[in-house]
KEVEX-444968 format. One record per residue (C-alpha): residue in one letter; x, y, z. Coordinates in steps of 0.1 Angstrom, whole numbers, plus 5000, padded with zeros to 4 digits. Example, Ala and Ser with C-alpha at 12.3 -4.5 7.8 and 13.67 -1.06 7.14 Angstrom:
! KEVEX-444968
A512349555078 S513749895071 
//
This chain:
! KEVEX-444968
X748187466424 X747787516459 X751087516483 X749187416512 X747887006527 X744986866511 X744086766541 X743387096552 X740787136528 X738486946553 X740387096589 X742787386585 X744587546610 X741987706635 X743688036654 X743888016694 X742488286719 X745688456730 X745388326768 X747088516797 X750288306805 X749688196841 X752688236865 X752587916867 X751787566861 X752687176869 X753687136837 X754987266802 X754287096772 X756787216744 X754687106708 X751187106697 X751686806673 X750286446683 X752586406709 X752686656726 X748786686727 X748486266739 X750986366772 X749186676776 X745886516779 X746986276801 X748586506823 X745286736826 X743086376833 X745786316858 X745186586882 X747986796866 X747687166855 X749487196819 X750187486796 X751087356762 X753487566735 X752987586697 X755487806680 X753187866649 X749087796645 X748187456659 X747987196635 X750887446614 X753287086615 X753786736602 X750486626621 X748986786600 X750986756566 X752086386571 X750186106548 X747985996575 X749485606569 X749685406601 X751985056605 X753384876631 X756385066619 X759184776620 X762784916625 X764685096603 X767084876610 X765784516598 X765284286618 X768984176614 X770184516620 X767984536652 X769184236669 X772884316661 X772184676676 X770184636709 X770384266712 X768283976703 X765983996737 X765484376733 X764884336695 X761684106706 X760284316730 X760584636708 X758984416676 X756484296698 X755584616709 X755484796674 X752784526668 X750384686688 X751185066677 X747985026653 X745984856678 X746485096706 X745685376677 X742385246669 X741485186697 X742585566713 X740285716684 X737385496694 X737685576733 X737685946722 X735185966700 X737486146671 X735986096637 X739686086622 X738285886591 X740085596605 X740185276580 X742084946584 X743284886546 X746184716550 X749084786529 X750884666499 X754484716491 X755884656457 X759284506449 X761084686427 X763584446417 X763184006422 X766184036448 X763784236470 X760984036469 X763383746481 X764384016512 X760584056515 X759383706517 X762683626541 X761883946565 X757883846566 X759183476578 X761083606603 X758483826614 X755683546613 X757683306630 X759183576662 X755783816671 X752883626648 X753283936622 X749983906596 X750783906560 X751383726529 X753183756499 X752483846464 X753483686435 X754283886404 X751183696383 X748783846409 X750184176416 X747384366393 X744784286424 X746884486443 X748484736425 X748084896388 X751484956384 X753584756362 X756584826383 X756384556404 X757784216407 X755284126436 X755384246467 X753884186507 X750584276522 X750684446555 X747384346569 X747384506604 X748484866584 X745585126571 X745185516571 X743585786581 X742786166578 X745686346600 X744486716598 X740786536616 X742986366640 X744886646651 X741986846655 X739886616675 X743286606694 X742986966703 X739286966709 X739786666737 X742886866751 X740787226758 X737886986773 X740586846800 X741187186807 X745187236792 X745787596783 X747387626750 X749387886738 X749887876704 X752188146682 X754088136709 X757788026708 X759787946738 X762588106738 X764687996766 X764287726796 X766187816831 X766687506859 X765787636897 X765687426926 X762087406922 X761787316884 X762287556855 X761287876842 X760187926807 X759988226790 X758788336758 X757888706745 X754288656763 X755688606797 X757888386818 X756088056839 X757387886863 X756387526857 X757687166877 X757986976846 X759087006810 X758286776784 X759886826751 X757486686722 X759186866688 X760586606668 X761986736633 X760987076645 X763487096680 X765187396681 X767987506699 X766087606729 X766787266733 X770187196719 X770786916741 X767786716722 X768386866691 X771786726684 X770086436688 X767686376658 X767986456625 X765186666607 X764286596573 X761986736545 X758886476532 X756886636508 X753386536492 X751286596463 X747786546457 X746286456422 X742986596408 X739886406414 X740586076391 X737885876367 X737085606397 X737485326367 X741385476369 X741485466403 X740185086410 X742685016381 X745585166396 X744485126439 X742084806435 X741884746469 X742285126483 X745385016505 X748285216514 X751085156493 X754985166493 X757785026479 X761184886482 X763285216467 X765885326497 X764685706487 X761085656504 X758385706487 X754585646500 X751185666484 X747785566487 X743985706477 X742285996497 X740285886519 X737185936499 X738585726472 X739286016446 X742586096439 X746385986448 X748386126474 X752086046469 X754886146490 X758486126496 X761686296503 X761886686498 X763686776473 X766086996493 X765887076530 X764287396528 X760787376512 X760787436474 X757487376463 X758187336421 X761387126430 X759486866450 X756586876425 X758786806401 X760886506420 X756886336427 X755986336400 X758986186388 X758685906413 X754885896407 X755085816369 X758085546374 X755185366395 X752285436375 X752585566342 X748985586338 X749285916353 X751086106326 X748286366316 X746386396354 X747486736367 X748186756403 X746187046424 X748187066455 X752287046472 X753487096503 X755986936531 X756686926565 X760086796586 X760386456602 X762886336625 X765186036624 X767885956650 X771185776645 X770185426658 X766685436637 X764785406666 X762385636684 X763085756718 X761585856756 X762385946786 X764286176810 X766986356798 X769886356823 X772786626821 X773886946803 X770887236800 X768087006796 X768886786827 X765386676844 X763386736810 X760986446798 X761086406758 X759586156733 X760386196698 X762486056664 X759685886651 X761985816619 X759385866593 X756585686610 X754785916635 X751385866636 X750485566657 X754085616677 X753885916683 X750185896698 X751585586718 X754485726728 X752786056734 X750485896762 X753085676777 X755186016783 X752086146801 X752385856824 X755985896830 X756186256840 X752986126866 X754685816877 X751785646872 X751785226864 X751485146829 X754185376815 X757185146804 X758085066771 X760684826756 X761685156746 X762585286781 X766785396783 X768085316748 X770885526741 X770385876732 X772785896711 X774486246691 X777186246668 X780286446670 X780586796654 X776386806644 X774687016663 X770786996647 X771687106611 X772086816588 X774186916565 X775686576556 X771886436540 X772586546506 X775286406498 X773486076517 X770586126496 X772786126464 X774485796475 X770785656482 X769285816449 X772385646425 X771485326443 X767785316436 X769085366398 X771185086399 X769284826417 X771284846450 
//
């Protein structure tokens, strides 16, 4: 059993040179995960000089330990919830523009020549109860009829072309949704962001951000920099370096396992179509084939914040074999886990940060559990921001950043949510 990605089987880590820390720079970039590397790279192309911070190896986070599924990642909300919270013409503009998250992906890999294993699968998500399917089939209407959404439902009769598991009673294709290999992305990332000429220093924490008149001052235990601009691109890893941001989201634990190589006749059973899969449980749970079609990667939520590697074995498989019982004697070779970030309205956020310590910083970040195509889209539009260049607005742009009182970055309130979430799976809420 190894406690270490799958996915870094084909791309682990790679160590940095230790570069001199310059005295100083146009900009700071505070995280070496997707989004943090998509602003950097614009910035460099831009005419900007950028020195990027990774507290631990590059790649050492969830862009490299995440399940490499990419959607137009529809609110957490619902679409009810959405319109009641920001308003019917925000909603639209923000559902509109989630449509495109895959597209702008695809197309960002192509233009950059990043061999990311990139594959446009579409996804299948069962219902776990009839009641759902009705929500489904209600939501996908909605979604048709407002932004053009493609999809179709699937009856419980013709489920086993979609799914092996007898879990189901039917579910929705996805067909815009698909995957790819997030260990090769993240690396191509880096390989694109030394060629613009971004210094990176990785293994190297900042440790605390000063405001002058003529910027900020970072330092860390390799030197202090002056720099004009921060960005702040962390999500469920912000620190209290940044307090001000990291009241503000919510880290939590996802965890994965990989199964051993699986007889393909098993895995056409079980994956026929080789789409990325999910289902309607409030406790997450996503799953879908390695990209070379061999085994099953299922994920989900940890099993308690800190990583516990036998714990969230044991919780995976647990939620594996409910969906396919098929499984029972295949031994699993790898676990491991990473944080995410939610926020309290569900929704991702960028922008400037005005007031307190961080006052003048740019951030992008809460990706809520779907960070791949946002956070490369919303990586690149943050770029464009901190250069005032055209082409940098999103539907995104000044939603509430909102804390809540007495948390300060430690949520130690999820448990007993994830309780109240787990007894409702069992009863069908």
């Amino acid at each position: 059993m190894k406690m270490t990605p799958y996915w870094w089987e084909d791309a682990p880590p790679k160590p940095c040179e230790m570069i001199e820390i310059p005295g100083s720079v146009d900009v700071a970039v505070i995280g070496g995960g997707y989004t943090g590397l998509c602003a950097a790279l614009v910035l460099a192309r831009g005419g900007a000089s950028v020195m990027l911070y990774e507290a631990g190896e590059m790649g050492c986070g969830a862009s490299t330990r995440n399940g490499g599924m990419v959607g137009p990642s529809f609110h957490k909300l619902g679409i009810a919830g959405l319109k009641n919270k920001f308003g019917v013409a925000r909603a639209d503009a923000i559902l509109r523009e989630s449509i495109g998250f895959v597209d702008y992906l695809e197309n960002f890999i192509t233009t950059e020549g990043i061999d990311a294993e990139f594959k446009r699968t579409g996804r299948f998500r069962g219902a776990l109860r009839p009641d759902h399917f009705d929500a489904m089939a209600r939501e996908l209407e909605i979604l048709q009829e407002s932004i053009g959404v493609e999809g179709a439902l699937v009856a419980k009769a013709d489920q086993h072309e979609e799914s092996g598991s007898p879990r189901f009673h039917g579910g929705i294709v996805l067909d815009r949704d698909g995957g790819l290999h997030p260990a090769k992305y993240h690396d191509g990332l880096v390989r694109r962001v030394r060629e613009a000429g971004v210094m990176i220093a990785a293994e190297t924490a900042v440790t605390q951000i000063e405001k002058t008149t003529a910027g900020y001052i970072l330092k860390s235990a390799r030197g202090d920099i002056k720099v004009g601009q921060v960005a702040v691109c962390t999500n469920g890893y912000t620190g209290p370096v940044t307090q001000e941001l990291r009241r503000r989201v919510i880290p939590l634990r996802s965890s994965m396992i990989a199964t051993e190589p699986l007889d393909p006749a098993l895995m056409k059973q079980l994956m026929p179509k080789g789409r990325v899969y999910g289902d309607s449980r409030r406790v997450v749970a996503y799953y879908r084939p390695s990209p070379d079609g061999s085994r099953i990667l299922f994920g989900g939520r940890a099993a308690r914040f800190k990583d516990v590697p036998a714990a969230n074995l044991r919780t995976l498989r647990s939620f594996m074999l409910e969906i396919y019982p098929q499984l029972a004697d295949v031994a699993t070779d790898h676990v491991w886990s990473g944080l995410v970030a939610y926020t309290f309205d569900h929704a991702p956020h960028i922008g400037q940060f005005g007031g307190g310590k961080q006052d003048g910083m740019f951030y992008a970040m809460g990706y809520c559990g779907s960070g791949v195509a946002r956070s490369t889209y919303f990586g690149n539009k943050l770029g464009l921001k901190i250069l005032s260049k055209s082409g940098a607005e999103t539907a995104f742009d000044n939603l509430p950043f909102e804390g809540r009182p007495l948390y300060g970055g430690h949520p130690w309130f999820m448990p007993a949510v994830m309780t109240w979430h787990r007894i409702a799976d069992k009863l069908g809420m």
